[in-house]
C-alpha positions in Angstrom: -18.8 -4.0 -13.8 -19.1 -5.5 -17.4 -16.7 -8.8 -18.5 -15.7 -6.1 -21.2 -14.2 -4.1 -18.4 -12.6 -6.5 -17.0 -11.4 -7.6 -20.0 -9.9 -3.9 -20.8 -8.4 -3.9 -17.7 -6.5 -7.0 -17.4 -5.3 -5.8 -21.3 -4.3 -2.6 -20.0 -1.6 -4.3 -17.5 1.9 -3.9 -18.7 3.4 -7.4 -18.4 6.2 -7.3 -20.0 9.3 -7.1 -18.0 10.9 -4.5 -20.8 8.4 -2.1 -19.8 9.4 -1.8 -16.2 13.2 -1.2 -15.9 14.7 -2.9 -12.9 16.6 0.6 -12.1 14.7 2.8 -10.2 14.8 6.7 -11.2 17.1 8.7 -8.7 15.9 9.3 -5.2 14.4 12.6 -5.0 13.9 15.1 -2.5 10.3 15.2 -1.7 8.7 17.5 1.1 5.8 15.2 1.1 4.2 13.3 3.8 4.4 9.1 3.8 1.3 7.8 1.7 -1.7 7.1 3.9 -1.5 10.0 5.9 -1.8 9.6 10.2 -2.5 5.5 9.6 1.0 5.1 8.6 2.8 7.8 11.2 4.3 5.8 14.4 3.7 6.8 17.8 4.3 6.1 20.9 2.1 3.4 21.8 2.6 2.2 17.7 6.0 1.6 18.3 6.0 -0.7 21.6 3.5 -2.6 19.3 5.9 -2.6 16.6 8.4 -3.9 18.7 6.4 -7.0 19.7 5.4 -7.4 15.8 8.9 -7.1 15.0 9.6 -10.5 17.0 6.3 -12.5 15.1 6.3 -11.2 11.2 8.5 -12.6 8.8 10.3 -9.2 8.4 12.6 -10.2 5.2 11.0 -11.7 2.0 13.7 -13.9 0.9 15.6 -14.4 3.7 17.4 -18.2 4.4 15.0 -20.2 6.6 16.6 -19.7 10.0 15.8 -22.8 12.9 13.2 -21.7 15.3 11.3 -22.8 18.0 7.5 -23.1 17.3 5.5 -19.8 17.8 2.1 -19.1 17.8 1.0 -17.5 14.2 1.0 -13.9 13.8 -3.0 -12.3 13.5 -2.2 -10.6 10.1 0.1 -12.9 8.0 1.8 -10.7 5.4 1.2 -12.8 2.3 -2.1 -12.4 0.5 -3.3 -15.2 -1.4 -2.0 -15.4 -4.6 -4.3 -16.0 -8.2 -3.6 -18.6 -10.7 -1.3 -16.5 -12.8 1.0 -16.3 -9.4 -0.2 -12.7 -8.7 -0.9 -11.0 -5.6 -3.5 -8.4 -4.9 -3.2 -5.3 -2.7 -4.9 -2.8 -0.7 -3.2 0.7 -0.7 -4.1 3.9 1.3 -3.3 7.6 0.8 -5.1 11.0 2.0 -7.9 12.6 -0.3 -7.9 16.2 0.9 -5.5 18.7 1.8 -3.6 18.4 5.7 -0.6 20.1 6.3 1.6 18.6 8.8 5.2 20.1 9.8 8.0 17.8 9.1 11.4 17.3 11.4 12.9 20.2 9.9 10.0 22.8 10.4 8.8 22.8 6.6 5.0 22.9 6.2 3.9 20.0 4.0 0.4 19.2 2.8 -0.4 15.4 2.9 -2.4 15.2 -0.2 -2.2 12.6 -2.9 -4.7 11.4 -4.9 -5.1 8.9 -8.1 -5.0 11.6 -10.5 -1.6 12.7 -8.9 -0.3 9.2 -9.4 -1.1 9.3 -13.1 0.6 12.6 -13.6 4.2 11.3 -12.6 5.9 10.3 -15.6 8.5 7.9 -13.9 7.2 5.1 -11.1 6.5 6.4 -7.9 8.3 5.4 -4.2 5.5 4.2 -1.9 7.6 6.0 1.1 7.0 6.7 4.5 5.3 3.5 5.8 6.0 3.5 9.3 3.7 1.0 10.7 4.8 -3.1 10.5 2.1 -5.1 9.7 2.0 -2.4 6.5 5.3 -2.5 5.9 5.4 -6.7 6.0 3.0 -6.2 3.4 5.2 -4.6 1.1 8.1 -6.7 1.5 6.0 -9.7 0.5 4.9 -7.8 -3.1 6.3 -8.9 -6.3 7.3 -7.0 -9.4 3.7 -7.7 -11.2 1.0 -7.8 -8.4 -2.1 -5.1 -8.4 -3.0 -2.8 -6.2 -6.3 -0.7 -5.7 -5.4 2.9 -4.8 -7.8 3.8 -1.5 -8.9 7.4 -1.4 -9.0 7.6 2.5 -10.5 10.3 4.8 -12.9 13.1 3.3 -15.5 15.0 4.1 -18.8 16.5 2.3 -18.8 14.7 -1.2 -15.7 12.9 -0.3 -15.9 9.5 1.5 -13.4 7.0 1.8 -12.8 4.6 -0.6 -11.5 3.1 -4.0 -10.6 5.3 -6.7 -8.2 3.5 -9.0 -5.6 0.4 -10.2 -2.0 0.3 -10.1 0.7 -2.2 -10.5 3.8 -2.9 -8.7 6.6 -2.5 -10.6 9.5 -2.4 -8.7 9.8 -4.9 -5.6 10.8 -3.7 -2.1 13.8 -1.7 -0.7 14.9 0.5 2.2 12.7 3.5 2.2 15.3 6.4 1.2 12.9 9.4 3.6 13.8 7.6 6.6 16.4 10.6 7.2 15.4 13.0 4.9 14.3 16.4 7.6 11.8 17.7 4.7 10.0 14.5 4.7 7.0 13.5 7.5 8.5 9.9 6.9 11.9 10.8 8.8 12.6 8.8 11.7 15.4 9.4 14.5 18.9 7.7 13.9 18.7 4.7 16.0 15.4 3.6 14.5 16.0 3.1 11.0 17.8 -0.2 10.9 21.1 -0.4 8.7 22.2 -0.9 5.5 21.8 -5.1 5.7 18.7 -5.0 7.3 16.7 -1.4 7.1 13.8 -1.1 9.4 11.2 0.5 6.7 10.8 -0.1 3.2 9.5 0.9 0.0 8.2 -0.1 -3.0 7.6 1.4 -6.7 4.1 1.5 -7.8 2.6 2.8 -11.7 -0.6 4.5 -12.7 -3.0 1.9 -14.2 -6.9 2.8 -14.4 -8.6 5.5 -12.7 -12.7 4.7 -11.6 -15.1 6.4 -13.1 -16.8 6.6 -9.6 -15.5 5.5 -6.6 -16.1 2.6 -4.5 -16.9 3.6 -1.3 -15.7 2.5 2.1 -19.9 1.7 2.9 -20.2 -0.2 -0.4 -17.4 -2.9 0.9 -18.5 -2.7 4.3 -22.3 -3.6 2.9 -20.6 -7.2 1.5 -18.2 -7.9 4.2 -21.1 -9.7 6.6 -20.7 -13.8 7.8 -20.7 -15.6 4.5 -20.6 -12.6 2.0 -17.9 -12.1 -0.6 -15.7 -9.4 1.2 -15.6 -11.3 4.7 -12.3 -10.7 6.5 -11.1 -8.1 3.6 -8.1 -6.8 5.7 -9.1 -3.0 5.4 -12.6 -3.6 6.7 -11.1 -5.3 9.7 -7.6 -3.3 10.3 -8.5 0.5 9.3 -5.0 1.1 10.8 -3.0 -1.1 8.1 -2.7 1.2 5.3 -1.1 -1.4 2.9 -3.2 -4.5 3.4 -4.2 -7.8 1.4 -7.0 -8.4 -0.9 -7.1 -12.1 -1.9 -8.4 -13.1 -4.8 -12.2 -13.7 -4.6 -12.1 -10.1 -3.2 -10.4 -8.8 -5.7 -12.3 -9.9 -8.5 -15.6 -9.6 -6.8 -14.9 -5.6 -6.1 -13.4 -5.6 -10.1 -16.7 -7.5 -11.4 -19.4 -6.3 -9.1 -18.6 -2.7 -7.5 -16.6 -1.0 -10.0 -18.9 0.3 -12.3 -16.5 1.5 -15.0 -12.9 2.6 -15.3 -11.1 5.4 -17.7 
């Protein structure tokens, strides 16, 4: 990718805090599956695993230091490494190709949504129905700024797996409203959703920024993730289960400078 991409791109970033309301658009009813598809859905084994998570991951970003004992470090830190201007760069994951799935209350809902979908909505869009933690960490630690590429995953025939497009947070974490909503494939059994202090899933708001021209595929990043190379340790080459994951900032700019050959 051309410096004169790059350049059009970091341009194209709405940075003024005018531009992004802090009030989020009223919750609505959406009989949509959580983005990512079957990487985000908890199961059985998931959730004893979440349940030992739960006790290592900083599960509130901004919440008083609290005396501990020492403990070893958790394998996937939430934070990603921050760039120069104090942003944060993301990995984000949602299905390519039509699944239908039934929700809790017997509707049929197809699990599709793609880049171009994103730029259709005319109002930021909830990043619901994360239900695993190391993903969901992830989120909390986002700020109202940070970039995000927007990861095509699945496919079959022409469609692989990969990177299609930018978008920007806009709107930092809060409890994810589908948690007990029957229509949507996030819903989760009372008991299991936390409460109104201290919600067990979360959400944040997410805007449209550049599509790709052609996608970086899954094979691409995996050809410069070796000992040494420029996308060692990338979080979604290593943890194809995290759905939300980190991208620090030689990654980031490597995949925006050498990878993406153009954007729209």
């Amino acid at each position: 990718m051309s410096t004169r991409t790059s350049a059009r791109l970091k341009s194209s970033t709405k940075a003024d805090p005018e531009e992004h309301p802090e009030s989020a658009p009223a919750h609505r009813k959406r009989g949509r599956d959580p983005k990512g598809g079957p990487t985000t859905k908890i199961t059985g084994a998931d959730a004893a695993a979440a349940e030992q998570l739960e006790n290592e991951l900083t599960t509130e970003v901004g919440e008083a230091a609290k005396p501990q004992r020492k403990r070893k470090r958790a394998e996937h830190p939430p934070v990603a490494s921050a760039s120069d201007d104090g942003k944060n760069y993301w990995l984000m994951k949602a299905e390519q190709e039509d699944r239908e799935v039934t929700a809790h209350s017997g509707k049929t809902i197809n699990t599709k949504f793609t880049i171009d979908d994103l730029e259709a909505r005319t109002e930021p869009e909830p990043w619901d129905g994360v239900r695993n933690v190391v993903a969901r960490n992830n989120m909390r630690a986002m700020k109202k700024g940070d970039l995000a590429f927007f990861y095509a995953s699945g496919g079959s025939g022409k469609l692989k797996p990969g990177i299609t497009g930018i978008m920007e947070v806009v709107k930092e974490h809060e409890a994810d409203f589908t948690v007990d909503d029957e229509d949507a494939y996030g819903y989760v059994e009372p008991g299991k959703r936390g409460t109104a202090d201290k919600p067990q899933w979360s959400l944040v708001h997410v805007e449209f920024r550049k599509k790709l021209s052609a996608p970086v595929a899954l094979k691409k990043l995996q050809e410069h993730a070796g000992a040494g190379q420029p996308l060692q340790g990338m979080q979604v080459l290593t943890n194809s289960r995290v759905s939300v994951s980190k991208v620090n900032e030689k990654q980031w700019t490597f995949i925006l400078d050498e990878l993406i050959q153009e954007v729209e």
